[in-house]
C-alpha angles and dihedrals in degrees: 000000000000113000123257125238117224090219125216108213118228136171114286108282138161104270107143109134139243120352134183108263099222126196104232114208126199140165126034130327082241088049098025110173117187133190145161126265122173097173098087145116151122112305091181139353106219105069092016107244127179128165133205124211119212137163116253090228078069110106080215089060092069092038101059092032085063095047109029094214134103140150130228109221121188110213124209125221095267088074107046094116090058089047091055092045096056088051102060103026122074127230091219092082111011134053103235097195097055088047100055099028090244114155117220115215138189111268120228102237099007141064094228118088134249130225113243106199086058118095089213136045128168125186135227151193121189111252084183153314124254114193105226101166121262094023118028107216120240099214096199140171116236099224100174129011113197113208127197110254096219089061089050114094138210092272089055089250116135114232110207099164091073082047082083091226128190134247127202124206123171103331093322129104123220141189108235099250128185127017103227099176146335119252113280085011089121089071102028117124109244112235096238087070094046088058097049097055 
């Protein structure tokens, strides 16, 4: 049996953890801009659909409301440092990818440039805005993912558990670790009790 937590109760906060702390790319290839956004995620599966939230002060907030284009990039650990550093510098007066030696690089579908040190990019373009309060939400359609060849086997799956992805949980940054199952796994029928019957 797990063990049980004896809870203390707060006021609502933002405590979901942890969450993947995605560089978000925006502009052109020639003007890139790049920031970190950890408040991000899938809304729906068919059609995909993801959203970003960021706060309107961001210089990234007017670029990709003009645009309405940007790319998710998962980092990997490797490039924690940069992903802190787009968090806390501004684009308005600093070029982030010079700064962190970040190349930006022409998207497939989209005018906003990927990250290509990143395994994983998915781009995007803004379905709408919805005004929440601190962050406004980027509702947005993933209309193409580009996946690093070298994590894509034989059998075409993408193995991004091998891509060495980070993981972000309150103000602190993490390696992904141990694999503990696979997803249905708690109901799946072993192999051993499909042969004796």
């Amino acid at each position: 049996m797990s063990h049980t937590f004896d809870k203390e109760h707060w006021k609502g906060s933002v405590l979901t953890a942890p969450l993947p702390p995605a560089l978000v790319s925006c502009g052109t290839p020639e003007e890139p801009n790049v920031l970190t956004v950890a408040w991000t995620g899938v809304l729906c599966t068919r059609p995909p659909v993801t959203y970003i939230s960021v706060r309107p002060e961001r210089y990234s907030h007017d670029i990709i409301k003009r645009t309405g284009e940007f790319v998710i990039n998962l980092p990997v650990k490797e490039l924690v440092r940069a992903v802190d550093l787009c968090g806390v510098k501004s684009g308005r007066d600093t070029d982030k990818f010079a700064l962190t030696g970040l190349t930006a690089v022409a998207s497939a579908e989209v005018g906003a440039p990927s990250v290509a040190e990143c395994p994983v990019s998915l781009e995007c373009r803004v379905r709408e805005v919805i005004p929440l309060g601190s962050h406004d939400m980027f509702t947005a359609d993933i209309v193409s993912v580009g996946a690093a060849k070298e994590l894509i086997d034989g059998k075409g799956r993408l193995a991004l558990e091998k891509a060495g992805l980070l993981a972000y949980s309150h103000g602190a940054y993490f390696s992904l670790g141990e694999q503990l199952g696979t997803f249905g796994y708690s109901v799946r029928k072993s192999s051993k009790r499909r042969k004796r019957r």
